[in-house]
C-alpha positions in Angstrom: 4.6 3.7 23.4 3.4 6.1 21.1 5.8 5.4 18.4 5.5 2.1 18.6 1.5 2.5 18.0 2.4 4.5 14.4 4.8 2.5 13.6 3.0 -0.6 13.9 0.1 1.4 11.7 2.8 2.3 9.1 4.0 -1.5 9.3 0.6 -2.8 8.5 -0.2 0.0 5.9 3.2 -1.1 4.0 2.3 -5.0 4.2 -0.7 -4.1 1.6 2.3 -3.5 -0.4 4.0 -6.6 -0.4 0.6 -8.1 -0.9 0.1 -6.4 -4.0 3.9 -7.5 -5.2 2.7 -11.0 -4.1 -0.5 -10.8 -6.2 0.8 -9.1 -8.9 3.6 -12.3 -9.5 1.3 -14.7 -9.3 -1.3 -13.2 -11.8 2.3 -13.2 -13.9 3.3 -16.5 -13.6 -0.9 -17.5 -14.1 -0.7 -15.6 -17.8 2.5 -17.2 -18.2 1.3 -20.9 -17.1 -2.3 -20.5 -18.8 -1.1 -18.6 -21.9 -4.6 -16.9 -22.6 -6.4 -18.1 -25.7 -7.5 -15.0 -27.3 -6.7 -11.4 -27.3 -10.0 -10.1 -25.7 -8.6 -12.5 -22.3 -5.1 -10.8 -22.3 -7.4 -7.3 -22.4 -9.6 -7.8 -20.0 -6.4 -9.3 -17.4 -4.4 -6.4 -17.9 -7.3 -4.2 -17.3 -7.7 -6.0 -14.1 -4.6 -5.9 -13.2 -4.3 -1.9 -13.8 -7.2 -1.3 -11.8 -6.3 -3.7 -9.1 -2.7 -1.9 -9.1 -4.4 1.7 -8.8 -7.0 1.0 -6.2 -4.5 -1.3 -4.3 -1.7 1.2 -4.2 -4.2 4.5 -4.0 -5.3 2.9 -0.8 -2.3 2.0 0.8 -0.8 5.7 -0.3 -3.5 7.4 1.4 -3.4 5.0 4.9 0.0 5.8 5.0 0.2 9.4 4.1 -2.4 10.0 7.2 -0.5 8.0 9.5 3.1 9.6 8.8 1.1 12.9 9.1 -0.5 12.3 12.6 3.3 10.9 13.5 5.1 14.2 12.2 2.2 16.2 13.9 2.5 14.6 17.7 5.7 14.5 17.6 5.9 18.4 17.1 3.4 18.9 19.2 5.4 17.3 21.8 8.3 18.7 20.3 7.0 22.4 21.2 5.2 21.1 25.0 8.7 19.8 25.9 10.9 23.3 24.7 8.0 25.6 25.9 6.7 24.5 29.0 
């Protein structure tokens, strides 16, 4: 049971991911579709779209890092309870 709660963490933290793929495709295929007027619109999406990538994948690199960590760390911890009593 206790793997299966960090694993299901780690699962969830990793589905931001494919949500930022997702997102990231469809604002591709809107600039394609649209095909922005002026220069000043394809600035200000890419901006957007850099900012939205770093905050997106900042967040999900952090979740995740703390949830593999508290993993590695139980499972030591039980690791040592189990070979030393």
């Amino acid at each position: 049971m206790f793997f299966v709660e960090h694993f299901l963490g780690i699962l969830i933290d990793t589905s931001f991911l494919g949500l930022w793929v997702l997102l990231q495709w469809i604002l591709e295929q809107a600039i394609e579709r649209f095909r922005l007027a002026g220069v000043i619109d394809a600035y200000v999406l890419t901006a957007f779209r850099i900012f939205f990538a770093v905050s997106t994948l900042a967040l999900m690199a952090i979740f995740l890092s703390v949830d593999i960590g508290v993993v590695m760390i139980r499972a030591w911890r039980k690791l040592n309870k189990e070979l030393h009593g």
